[in-house]
C-alpha positions in Angstrom: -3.0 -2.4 17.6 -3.9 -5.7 16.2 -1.6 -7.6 13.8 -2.1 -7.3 9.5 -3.7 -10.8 7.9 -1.6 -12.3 5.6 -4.2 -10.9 3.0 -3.6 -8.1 3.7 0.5 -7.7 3.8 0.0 -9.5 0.7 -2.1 -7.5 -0.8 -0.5 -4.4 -0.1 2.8 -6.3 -1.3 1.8 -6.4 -4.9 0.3 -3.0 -4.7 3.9 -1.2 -3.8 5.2 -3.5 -6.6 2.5 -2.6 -9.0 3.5 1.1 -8.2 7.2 0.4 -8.3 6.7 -1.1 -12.1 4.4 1.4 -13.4 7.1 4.1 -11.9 3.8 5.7 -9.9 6.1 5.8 -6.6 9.5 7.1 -5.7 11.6 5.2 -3.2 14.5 2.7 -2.9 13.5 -0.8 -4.0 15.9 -2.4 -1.1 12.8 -0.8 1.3 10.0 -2.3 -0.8 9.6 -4.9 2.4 9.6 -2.1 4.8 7.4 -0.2 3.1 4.6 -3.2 2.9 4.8 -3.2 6.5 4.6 -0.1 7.5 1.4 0.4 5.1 -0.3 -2.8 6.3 0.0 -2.0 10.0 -1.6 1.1 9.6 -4.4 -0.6 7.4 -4.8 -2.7 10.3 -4.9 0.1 12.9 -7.3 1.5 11.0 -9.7 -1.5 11.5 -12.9 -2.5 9.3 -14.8 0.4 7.9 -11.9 2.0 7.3 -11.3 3.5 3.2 -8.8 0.5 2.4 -8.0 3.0 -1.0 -8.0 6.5 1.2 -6.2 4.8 4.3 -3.4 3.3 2.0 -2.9 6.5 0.0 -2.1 8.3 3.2 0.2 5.8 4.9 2.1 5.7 1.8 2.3 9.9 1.8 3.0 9.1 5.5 6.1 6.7 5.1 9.3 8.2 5.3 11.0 6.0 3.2 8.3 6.6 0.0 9.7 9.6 -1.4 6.5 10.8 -4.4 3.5 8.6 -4.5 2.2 9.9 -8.4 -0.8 7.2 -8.1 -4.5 8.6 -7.9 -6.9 7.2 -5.8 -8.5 5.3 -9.0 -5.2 4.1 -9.9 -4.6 2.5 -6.5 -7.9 1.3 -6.4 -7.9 -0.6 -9.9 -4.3 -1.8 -8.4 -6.3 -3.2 -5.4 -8.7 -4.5 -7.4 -6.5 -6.6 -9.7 -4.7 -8.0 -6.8 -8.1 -9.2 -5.5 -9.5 -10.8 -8.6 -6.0 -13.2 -8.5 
């Protein structure tokens, strides 16, 4: 399994705080770190050509420590994409 870039922890960093303030996720803010990381290594073990949007959903679904994930795929995607035009 190869390591997450800083890019992407980041990025998935102000994603799971974009979903924490908009109230589209359920789960204790003292795990916000540990969720990041769990999502970004399975983003990386995903590797290129993977569905950054798709893969992301389902590791947050996947985490035990994310209790509801209310974002759509086009809301996680336009969070992505804000993050990106920073």
């Amino acid at each position: 399994m190869s390591a997450p870039s800083p890019l992407l922890v980041h990025t998935v960093d102000r994603v799971v705080f974009g979903l924490q303030q908009t109230g589209q996720i359920e789960m204790d803010g003292e795990h916000h770190d540990e969720v990041v990381q769990y999502c970004a290594d399975r983003l990386a073990s995903a590797g290129i050509g993977a569905q950054l949007v798709d893969t992301l959903s389902k590791a947050l679904v996947a985490c035990e420590l994310v209790q509801e994930l209310y974002a759509t795929d086009d809301e996680l995607k336009a969070l992505i994409t804000g993050v990106m035009e920073i």
